[in-house]
NUTOR-25928 format. One record per atom (N, C-alpha, C, CB): residue number from 1; residue in three letters; atom name; x, z, y. Coordinates in steps of 0.05 Angstrom, whole numbers, plus 5000, padded with zeros to 4 digits. Glycine has a CB too. Layout:
REM residues N
@k: NUM | r: Ala | a: CA | c1: X | c3: Z | c2: Y
...
***
This chain:
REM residues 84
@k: 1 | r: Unk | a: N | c1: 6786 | c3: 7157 | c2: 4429
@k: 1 | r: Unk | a: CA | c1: 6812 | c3: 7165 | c2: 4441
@k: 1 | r: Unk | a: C | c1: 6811 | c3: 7157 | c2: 4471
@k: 1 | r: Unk | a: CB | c1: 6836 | c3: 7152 | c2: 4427
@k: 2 | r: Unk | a: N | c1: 6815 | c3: 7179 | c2: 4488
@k: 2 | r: Unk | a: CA | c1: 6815 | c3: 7168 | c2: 4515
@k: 2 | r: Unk | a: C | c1: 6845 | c3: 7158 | c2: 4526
@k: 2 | r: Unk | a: CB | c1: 6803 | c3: 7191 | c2: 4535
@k: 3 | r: Unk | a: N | c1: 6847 | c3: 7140 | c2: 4552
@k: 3 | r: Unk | a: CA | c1: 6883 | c3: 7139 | c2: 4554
@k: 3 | r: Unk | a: C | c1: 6883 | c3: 7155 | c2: 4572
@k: 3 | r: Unk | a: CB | c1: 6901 | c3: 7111 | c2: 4562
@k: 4 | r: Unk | a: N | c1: 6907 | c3: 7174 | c2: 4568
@k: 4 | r: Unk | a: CA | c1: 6926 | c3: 7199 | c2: 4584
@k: 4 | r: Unk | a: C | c1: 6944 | c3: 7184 | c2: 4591
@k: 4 | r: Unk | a: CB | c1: 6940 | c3: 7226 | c2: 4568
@k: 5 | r: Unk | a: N | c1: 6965 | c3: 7194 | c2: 4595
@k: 5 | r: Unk | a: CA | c1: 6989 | c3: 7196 | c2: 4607
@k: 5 | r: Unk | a: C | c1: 6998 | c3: 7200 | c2: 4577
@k: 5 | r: Unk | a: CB | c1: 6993 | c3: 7218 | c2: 4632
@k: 6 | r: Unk | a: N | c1: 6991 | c3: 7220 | c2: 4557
@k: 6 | r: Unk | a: CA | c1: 6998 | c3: 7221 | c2: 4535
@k: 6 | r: Unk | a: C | c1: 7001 | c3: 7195 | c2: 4520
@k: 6 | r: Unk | a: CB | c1: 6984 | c3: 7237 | c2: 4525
@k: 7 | r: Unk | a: N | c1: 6974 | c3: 7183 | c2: 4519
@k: 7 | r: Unk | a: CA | c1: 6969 | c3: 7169 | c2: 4497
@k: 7 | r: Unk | a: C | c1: 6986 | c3: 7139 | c2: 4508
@k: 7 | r: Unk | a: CB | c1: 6932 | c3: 7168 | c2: 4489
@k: 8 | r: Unk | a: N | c1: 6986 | c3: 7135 | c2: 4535
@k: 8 | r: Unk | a: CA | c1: 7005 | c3: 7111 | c2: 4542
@k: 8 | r: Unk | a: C | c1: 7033 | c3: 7115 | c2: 4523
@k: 8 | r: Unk | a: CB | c1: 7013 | c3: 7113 | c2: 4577
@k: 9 | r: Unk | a: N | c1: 7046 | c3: 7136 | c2: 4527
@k: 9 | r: Unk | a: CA | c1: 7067 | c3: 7139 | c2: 4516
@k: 9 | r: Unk | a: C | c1: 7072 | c3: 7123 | c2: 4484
@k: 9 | r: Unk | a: CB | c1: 7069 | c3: 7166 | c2: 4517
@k: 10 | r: Unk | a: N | c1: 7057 | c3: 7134 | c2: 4472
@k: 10 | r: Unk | a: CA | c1: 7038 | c3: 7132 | c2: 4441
@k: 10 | r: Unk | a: C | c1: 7033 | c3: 7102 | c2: 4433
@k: 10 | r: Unk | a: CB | c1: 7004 | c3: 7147 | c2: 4443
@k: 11 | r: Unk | a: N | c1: 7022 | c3: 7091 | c2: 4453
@k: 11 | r: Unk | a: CA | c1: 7020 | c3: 7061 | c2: 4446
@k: 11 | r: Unk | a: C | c1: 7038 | c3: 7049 | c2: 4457
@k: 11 | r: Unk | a: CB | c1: 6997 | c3: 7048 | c2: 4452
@k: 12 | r: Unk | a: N | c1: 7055 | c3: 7054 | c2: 4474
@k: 12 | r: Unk | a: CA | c1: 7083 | c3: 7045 | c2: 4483
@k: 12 | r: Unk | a: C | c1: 7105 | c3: 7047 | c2: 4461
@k: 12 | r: Unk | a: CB | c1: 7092 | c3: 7062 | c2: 4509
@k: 13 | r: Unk | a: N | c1: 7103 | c3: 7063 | c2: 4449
@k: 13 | r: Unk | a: CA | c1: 7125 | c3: 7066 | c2: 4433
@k: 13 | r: Unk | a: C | c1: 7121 | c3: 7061 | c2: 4415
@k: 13 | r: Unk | a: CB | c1: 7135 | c3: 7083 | c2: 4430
@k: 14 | r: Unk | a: N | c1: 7094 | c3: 7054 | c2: 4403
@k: 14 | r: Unk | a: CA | c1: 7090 | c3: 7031 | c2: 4372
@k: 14 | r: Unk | a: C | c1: 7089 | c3: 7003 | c2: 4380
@k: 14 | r: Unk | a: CB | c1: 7058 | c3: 7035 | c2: 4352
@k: 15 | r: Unk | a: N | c1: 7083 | c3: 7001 | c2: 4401
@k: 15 | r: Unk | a: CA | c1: 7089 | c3: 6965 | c2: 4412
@k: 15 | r: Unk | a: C | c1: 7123 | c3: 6968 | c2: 4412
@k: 15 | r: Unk | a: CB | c1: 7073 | c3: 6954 | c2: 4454
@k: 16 | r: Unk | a: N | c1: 7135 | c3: 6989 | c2: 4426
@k: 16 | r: Unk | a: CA | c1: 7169 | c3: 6977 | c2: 4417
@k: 16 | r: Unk | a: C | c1: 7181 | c3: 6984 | c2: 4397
@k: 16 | r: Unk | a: CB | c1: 7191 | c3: 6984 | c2: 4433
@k: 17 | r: Unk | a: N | c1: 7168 | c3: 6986 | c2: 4377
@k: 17 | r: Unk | a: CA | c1: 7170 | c3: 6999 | c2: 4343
@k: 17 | r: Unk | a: C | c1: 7164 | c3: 6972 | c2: 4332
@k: 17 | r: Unk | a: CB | c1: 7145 | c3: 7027 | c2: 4330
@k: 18 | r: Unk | a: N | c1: 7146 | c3: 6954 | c2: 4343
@k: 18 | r: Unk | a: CA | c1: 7133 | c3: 6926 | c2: 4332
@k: 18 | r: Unk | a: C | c1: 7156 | c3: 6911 | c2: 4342
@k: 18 | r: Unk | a: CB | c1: 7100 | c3: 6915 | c2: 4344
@k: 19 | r: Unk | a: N | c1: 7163 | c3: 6908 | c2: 4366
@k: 19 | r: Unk | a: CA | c1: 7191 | c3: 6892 | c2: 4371
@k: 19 | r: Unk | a: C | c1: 7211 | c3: 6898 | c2: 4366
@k: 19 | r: Unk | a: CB | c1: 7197 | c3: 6885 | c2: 4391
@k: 20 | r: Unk | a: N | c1: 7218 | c3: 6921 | c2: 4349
@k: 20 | r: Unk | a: CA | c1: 7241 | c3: 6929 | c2: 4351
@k: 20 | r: Unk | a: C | c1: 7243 | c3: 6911 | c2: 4313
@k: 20 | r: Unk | a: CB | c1: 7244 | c3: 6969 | c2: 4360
@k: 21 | r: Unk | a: N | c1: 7219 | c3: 6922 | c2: 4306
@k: 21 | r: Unk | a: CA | c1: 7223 | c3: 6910 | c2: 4278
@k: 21 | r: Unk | a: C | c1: 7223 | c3: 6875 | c2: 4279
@k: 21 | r: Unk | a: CB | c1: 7197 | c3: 6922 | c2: 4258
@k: 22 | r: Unk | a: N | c1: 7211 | c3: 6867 | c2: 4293
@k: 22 | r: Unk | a: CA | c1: 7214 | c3: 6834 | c2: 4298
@k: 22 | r: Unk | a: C | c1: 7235 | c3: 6829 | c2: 4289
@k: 22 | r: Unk | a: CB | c1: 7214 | c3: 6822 | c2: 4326
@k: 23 | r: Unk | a: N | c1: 7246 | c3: 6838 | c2: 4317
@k: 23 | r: Unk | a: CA | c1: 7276 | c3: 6821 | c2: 4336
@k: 23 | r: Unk | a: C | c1: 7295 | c3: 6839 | c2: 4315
@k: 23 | r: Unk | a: CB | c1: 7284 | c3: 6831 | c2: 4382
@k: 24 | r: Unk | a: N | c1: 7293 | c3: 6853 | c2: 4303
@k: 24 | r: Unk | a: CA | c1: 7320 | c3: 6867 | c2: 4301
@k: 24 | r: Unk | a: C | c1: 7323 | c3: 6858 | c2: 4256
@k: 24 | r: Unk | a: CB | c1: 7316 | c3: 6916 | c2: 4314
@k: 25 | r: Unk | a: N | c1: 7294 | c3: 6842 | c2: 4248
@k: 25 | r: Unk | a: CA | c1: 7293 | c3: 6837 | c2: 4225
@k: 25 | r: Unk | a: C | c1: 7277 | c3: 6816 | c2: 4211
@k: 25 | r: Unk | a: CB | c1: 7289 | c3: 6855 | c2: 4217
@k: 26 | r: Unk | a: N | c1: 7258 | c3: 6812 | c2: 4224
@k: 26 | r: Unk | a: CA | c1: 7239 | c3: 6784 | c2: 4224
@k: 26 | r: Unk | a: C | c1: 7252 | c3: 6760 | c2: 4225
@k: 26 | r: Unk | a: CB | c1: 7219 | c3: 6781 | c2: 4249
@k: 27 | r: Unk | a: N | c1: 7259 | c3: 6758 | c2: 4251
@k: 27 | r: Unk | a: CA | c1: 7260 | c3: 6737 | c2: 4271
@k: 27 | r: Unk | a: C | c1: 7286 | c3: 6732 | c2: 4260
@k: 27 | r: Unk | a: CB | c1: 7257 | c3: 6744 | c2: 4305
@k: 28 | r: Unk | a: N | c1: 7306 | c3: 6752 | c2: 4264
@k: 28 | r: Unk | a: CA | c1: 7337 | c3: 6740 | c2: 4248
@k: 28 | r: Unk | a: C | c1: 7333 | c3: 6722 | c2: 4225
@k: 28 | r: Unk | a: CB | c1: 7357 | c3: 6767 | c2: 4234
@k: 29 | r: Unk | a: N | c1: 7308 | c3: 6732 | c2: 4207
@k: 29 | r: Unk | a: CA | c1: 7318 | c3: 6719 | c2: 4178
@k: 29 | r: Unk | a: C | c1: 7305 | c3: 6691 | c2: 4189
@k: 29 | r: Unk | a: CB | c1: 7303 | c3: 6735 | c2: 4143
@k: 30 | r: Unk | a: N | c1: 7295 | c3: 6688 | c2: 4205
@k: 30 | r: Unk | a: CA | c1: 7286 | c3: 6654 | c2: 4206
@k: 30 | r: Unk | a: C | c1: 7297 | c3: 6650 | c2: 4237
@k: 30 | r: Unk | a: CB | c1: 7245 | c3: 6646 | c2: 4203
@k: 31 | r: Unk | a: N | c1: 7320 | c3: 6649 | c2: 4237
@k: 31 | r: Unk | a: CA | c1: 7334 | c3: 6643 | c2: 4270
@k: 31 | r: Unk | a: C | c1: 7329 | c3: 6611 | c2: 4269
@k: 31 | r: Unk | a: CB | c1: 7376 | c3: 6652 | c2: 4274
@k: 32 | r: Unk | a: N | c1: 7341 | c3: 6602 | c2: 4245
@k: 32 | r: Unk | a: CA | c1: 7343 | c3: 6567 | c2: 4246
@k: 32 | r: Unk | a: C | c1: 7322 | c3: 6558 | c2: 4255
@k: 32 | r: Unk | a: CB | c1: 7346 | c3: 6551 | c2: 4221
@k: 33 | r: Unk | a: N | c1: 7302 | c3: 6565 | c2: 4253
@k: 33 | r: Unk | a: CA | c1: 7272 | c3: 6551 | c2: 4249
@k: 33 | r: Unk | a: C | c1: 7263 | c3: 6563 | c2: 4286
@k: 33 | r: Unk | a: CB | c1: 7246 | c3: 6571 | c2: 4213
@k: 34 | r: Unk | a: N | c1: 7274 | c3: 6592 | c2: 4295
@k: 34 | r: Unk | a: CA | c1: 7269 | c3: 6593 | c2: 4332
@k: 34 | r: Unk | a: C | c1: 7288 | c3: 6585 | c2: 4352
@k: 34 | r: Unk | a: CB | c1: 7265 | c3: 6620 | c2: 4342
@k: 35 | r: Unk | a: N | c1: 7312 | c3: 6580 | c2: 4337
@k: 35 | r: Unk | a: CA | c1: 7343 | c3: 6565 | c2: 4355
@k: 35 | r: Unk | a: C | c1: 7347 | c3: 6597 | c2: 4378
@k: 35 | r: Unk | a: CB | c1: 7331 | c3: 6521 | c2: 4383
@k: 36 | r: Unk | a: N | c1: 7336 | c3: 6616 | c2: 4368
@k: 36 | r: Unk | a: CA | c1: 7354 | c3: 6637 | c2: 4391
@k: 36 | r: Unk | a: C | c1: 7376 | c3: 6654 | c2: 4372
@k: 36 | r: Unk | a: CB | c1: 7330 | c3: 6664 | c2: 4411
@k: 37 | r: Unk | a: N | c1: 7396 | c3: 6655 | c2: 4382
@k: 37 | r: Unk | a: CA | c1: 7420 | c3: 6661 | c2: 4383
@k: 37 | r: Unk | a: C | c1: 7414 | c3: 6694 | c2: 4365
@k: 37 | r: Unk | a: CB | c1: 7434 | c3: 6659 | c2: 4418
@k: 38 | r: Unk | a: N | c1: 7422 | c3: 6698 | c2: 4349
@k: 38 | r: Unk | a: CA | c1: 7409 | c3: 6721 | c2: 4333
@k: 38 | r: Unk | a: C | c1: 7431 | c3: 6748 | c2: 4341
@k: 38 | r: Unk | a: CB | c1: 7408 | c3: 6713 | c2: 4295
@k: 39 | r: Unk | a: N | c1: 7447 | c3: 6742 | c2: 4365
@k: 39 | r: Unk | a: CA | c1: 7463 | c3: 6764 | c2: 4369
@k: 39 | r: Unk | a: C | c1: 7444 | c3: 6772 | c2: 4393
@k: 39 | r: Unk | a: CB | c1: 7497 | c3: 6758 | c2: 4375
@k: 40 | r: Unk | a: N | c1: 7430 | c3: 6749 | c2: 4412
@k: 40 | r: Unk | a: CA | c1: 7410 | c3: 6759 | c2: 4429
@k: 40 | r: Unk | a: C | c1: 7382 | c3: 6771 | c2: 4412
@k: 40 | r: Unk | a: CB | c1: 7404 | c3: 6735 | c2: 4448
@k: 41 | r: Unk | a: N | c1: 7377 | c3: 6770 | c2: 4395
@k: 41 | r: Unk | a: CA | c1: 7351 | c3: 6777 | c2: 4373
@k: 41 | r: Unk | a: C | c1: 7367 | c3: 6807 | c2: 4374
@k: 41 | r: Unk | a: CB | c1: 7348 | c3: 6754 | c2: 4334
@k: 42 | r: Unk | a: N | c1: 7388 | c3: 6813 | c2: 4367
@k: 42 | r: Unk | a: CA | c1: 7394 | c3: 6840 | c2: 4359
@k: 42 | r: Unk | a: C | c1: 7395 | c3: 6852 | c2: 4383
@k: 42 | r: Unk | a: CB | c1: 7419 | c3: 6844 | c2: 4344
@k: 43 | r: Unk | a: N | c1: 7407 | c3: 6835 | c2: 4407
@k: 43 | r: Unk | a: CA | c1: 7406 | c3: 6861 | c2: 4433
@k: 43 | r: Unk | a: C | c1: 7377 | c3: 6865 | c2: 4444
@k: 43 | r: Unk | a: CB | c1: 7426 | c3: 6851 | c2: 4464
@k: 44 | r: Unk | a: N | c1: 7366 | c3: 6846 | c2: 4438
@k: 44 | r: Unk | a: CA | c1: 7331 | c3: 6860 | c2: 4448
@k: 44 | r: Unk | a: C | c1: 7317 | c3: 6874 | c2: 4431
@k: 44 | r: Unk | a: CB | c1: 7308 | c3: 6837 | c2: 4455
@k: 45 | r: Unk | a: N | c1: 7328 | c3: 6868 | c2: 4403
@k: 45 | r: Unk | a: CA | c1: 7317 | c3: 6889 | c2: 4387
@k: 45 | r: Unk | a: C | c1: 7323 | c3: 6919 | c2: 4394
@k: 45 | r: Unk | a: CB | c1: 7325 | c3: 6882 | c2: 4360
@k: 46 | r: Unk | a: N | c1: 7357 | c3: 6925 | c2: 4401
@k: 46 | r: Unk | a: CA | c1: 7367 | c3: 6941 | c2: 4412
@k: 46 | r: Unk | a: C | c1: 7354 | c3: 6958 | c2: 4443
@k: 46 | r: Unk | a: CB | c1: 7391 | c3: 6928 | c2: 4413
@k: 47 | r: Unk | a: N | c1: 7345 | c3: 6939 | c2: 4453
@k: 47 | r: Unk | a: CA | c1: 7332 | c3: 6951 | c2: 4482
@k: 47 | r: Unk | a: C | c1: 7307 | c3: 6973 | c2: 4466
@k: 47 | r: Unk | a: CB | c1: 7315 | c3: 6920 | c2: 4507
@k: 48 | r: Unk | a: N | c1: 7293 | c3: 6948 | c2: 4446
@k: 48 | r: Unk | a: CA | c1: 7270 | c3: 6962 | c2: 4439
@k: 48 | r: Unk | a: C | c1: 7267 | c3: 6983 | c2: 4428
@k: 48 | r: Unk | a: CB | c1: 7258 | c3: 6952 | c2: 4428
@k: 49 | r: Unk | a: N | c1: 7286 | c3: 6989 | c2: 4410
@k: 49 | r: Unk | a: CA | c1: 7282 | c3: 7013 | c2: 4400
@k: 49 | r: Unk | a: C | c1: 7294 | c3: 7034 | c2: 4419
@k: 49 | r: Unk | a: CB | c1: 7292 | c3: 7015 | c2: 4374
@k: 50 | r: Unk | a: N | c1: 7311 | c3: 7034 | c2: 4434
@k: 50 | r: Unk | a: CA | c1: 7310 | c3: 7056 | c2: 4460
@k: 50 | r: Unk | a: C | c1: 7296 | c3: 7060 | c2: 4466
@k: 50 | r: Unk | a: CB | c1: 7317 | c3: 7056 | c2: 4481
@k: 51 | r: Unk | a: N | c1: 7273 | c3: 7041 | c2: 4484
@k: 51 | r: Unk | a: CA | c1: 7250 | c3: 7039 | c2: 4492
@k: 51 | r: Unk | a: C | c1: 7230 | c3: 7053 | c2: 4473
@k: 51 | r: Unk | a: CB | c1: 7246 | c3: 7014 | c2: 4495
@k: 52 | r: Unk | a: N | c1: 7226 | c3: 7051 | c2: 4447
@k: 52 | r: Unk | a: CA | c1: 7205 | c3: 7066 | c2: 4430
@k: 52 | r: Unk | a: C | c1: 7223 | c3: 7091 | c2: 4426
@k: 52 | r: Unk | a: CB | c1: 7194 | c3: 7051 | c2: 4400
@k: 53 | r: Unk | a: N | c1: 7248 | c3: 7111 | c2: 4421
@k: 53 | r: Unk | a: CA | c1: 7247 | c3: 7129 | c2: 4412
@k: 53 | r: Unk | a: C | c1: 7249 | c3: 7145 | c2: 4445
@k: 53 | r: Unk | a: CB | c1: 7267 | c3: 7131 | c2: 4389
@k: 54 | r: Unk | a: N | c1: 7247 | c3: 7130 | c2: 4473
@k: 54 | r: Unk | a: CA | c1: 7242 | c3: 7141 | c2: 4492
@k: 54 | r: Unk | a: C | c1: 7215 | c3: 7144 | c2: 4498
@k: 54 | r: Unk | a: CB | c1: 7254 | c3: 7132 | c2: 4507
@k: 55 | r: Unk | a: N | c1: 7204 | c3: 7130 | c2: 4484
@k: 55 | r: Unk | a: CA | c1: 7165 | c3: 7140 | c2: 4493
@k: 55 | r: Unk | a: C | c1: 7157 | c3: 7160 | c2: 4467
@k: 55 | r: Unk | a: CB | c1: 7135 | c3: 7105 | c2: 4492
@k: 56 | r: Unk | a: N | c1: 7171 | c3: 7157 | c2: 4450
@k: 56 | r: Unk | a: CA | c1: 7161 | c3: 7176 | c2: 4433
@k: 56 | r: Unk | a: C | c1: 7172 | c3: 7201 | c2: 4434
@k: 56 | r: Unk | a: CB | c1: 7161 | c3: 7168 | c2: 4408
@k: 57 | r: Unk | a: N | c1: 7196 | c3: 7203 | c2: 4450
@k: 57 | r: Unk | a: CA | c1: 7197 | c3: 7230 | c2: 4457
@k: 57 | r: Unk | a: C | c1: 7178 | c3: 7243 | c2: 4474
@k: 57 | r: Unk | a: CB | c1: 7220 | c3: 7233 | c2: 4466
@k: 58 | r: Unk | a: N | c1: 7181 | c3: 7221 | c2: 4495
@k: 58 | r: Unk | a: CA | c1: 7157 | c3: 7234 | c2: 4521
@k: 58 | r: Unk | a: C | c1: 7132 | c3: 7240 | c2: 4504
@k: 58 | r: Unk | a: CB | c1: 7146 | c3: 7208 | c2: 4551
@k: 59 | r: Unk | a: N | c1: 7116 | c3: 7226 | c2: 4488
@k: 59 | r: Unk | a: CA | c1: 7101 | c3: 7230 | c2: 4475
@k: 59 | r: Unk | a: C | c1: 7095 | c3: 7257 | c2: 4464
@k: 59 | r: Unk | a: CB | c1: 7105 | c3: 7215 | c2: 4462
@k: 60 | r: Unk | a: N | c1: 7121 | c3: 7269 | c2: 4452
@k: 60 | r: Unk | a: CA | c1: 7124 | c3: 7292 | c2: 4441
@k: 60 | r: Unk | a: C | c1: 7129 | c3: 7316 | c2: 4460
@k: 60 | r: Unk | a: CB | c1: 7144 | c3: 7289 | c2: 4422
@k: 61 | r: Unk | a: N | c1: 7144 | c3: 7312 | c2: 4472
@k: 61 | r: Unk | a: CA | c1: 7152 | c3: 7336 | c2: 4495
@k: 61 | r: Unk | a: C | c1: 7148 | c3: 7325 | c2: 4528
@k: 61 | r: Unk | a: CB | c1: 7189 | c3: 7343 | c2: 4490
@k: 62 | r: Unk | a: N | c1: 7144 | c3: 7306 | c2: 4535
@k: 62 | r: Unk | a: CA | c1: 7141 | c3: 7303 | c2: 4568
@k: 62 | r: Unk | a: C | c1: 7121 | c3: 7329 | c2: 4583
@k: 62 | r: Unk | a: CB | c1: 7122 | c3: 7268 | c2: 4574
@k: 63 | r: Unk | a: N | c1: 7135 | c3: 7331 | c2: 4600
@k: 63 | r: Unk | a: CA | c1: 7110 | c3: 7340 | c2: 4622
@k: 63 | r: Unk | a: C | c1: 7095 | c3: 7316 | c2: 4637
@k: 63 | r: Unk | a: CB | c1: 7123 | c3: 7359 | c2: 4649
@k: 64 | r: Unk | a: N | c1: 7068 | c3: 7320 | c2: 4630
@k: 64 | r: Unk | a: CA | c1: 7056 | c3: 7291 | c2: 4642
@k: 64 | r: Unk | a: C | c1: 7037 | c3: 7303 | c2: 4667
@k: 64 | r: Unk | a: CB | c1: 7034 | c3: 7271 | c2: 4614
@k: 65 | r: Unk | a: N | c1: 7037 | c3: 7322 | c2: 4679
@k: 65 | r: Unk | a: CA | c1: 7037 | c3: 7327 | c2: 4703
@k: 65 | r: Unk | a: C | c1: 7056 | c3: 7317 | c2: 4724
@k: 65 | r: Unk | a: CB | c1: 7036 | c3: 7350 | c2: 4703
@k: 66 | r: Unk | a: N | c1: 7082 | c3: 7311 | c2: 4709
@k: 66 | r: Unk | a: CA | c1: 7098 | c3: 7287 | c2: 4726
@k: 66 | r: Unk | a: C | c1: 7102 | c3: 7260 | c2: 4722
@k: 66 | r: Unk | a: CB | c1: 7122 | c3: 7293 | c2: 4729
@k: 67 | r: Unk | a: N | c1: 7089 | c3: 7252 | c2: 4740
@k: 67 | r: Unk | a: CA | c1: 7091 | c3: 7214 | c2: 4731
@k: 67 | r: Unk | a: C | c1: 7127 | c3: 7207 | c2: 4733
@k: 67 | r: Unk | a: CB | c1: 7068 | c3: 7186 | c2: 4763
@k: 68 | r: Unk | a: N | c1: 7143 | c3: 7222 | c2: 4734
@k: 68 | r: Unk | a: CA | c1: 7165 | c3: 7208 | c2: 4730
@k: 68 | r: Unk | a: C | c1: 7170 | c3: 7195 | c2: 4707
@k: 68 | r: Unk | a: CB | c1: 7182 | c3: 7222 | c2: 4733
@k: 69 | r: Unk | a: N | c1: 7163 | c3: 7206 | c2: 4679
@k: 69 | r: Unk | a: CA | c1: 7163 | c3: 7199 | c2: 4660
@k: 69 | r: Unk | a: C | c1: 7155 | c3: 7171 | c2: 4661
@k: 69 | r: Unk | a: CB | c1: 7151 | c3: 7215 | c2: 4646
@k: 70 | r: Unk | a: N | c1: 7132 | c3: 7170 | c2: 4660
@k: 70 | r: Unk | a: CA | c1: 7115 | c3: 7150 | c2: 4660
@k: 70 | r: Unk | a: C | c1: 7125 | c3: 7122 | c2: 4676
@k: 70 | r: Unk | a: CB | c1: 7090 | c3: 7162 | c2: 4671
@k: 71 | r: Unk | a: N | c1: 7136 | c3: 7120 | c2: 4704
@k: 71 | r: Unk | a: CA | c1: 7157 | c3: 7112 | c2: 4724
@k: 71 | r: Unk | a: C | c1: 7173 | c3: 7093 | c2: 4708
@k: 71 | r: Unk | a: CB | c1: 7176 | c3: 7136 | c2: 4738
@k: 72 | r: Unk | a: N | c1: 7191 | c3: 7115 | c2: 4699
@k: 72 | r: Unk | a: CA | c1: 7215 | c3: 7101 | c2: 4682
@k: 72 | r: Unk | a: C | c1: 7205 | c3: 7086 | c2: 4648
@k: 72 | r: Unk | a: CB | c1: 7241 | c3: 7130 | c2: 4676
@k: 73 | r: Unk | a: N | c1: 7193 | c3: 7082 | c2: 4642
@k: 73 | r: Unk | a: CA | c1: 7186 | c3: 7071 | c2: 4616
@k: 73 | r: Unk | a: C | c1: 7173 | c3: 7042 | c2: 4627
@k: 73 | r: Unk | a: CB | c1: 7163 | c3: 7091 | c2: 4596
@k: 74 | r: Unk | a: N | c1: 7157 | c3: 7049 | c2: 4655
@k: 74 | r: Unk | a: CA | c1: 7144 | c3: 7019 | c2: 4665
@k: 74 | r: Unk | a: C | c1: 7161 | c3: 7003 | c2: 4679
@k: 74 | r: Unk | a: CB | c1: 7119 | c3: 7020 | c2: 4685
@k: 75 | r: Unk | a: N | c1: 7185 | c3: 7018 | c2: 4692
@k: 75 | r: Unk | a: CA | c1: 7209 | c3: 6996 | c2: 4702
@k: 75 | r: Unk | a: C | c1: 7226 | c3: 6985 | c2: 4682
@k: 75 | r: Unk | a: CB | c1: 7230 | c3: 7008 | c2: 4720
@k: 76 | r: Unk | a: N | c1: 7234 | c3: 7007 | c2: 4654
@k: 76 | r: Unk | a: CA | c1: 7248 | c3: 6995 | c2: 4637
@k: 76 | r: Unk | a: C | c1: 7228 | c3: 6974 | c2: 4626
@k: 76 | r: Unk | a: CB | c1: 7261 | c3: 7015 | c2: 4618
@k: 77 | r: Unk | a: N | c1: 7203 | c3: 6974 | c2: 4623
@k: 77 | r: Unk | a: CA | c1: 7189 | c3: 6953 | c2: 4611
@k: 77 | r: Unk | a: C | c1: 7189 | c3: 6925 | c2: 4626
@k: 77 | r: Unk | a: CB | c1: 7163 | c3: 6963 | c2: 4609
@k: 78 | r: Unk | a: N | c1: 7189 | c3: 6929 | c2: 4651
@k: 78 | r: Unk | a: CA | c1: 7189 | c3: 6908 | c2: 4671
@k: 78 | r: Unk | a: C | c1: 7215 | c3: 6894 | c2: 4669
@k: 78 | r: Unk | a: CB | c1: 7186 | c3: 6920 | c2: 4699
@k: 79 | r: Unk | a: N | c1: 7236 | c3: 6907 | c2: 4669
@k: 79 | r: Unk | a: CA | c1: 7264 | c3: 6894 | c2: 4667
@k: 79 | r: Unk | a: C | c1: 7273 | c3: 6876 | c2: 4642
@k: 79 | r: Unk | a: CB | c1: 7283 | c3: 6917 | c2: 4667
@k: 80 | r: Unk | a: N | c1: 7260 | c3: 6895 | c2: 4622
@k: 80 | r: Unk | a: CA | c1: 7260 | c3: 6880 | c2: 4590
@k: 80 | r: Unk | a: C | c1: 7240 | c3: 6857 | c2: 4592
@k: 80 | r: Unk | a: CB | c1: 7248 | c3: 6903 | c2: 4563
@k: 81 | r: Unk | a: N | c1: 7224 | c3: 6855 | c2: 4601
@k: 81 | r: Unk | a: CA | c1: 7211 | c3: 6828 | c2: 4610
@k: 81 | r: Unk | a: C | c1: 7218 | c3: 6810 | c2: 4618
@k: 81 | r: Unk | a: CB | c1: 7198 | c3: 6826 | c2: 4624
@k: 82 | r: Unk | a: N | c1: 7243 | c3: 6817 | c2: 4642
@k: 82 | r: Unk | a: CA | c1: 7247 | c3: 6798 | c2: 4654
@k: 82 | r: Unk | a: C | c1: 7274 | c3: 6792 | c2: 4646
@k: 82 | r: Unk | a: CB | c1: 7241 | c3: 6801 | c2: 4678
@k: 83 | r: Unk | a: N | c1: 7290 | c3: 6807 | c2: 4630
@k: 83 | r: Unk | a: CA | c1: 7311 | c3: 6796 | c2: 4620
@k: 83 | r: Unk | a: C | c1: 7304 | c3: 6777 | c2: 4592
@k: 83 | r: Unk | a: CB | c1: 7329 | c3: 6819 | c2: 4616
@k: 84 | r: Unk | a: N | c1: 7280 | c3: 6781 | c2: 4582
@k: 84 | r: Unk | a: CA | c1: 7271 | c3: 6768 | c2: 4558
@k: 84 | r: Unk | a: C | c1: 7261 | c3: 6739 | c2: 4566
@k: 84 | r: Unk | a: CB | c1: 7249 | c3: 6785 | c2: 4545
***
C-alpha cells in the first residue's frame, strides 16, 4: 500500500475510531484507577469520532487533488492535541 492523500485519510480515521472507542468506553469503565474526569473522557471521545467520520468521508468522496481536505483534518488534529 503506498500513502496518498487517500490512504492518509484511511489511517486517520481508524486511529480516531481507536480513540473514539477508548475515551468514549475503555477508559470510562476504569476512570478511578486514571483520576480524569469521565465527562472530559466523553468530550474527547466526542471530538474523535467527528474527527474519524470526517476522514472517512474524505476517504470516500474527497477530491484529493485539493489539499484542502487534507489542511483541515491536520489542524483539527493539532488542536485536539493540544487541547488533550
Amino acid at each position: 500500500m503506498t500513502i496518498n492523500s487517500k490512504n492518509v485519510f484511511l489511517i486517520d480515521g481508524l486511529g480516531a475510531l481507536a480513540s473514539a472507542v477508548l475515551l468514549g468506553f475503555i477508559l470510562p469503565a476504569i476512570q478511578n484507577m486514571i483520576g480524569m474526569p469521565t465527562h472530559i473522557l466523553y468530550l474527547l471521545g466526542l471530538c474523535a469520532s467527528v474527527f474519524m467520520i470526517y476522514s472517512l468521508l474524505c476517504f470516500k468522496f474527497a477530491n484529493y487533488k485539493n489539499p484542502t481536505w487534507l489542511r483541515i483534518i491536520m489542524f483539527a488534529n493539532l488542536a485536539y492535541c493540544l487541547l488533550s
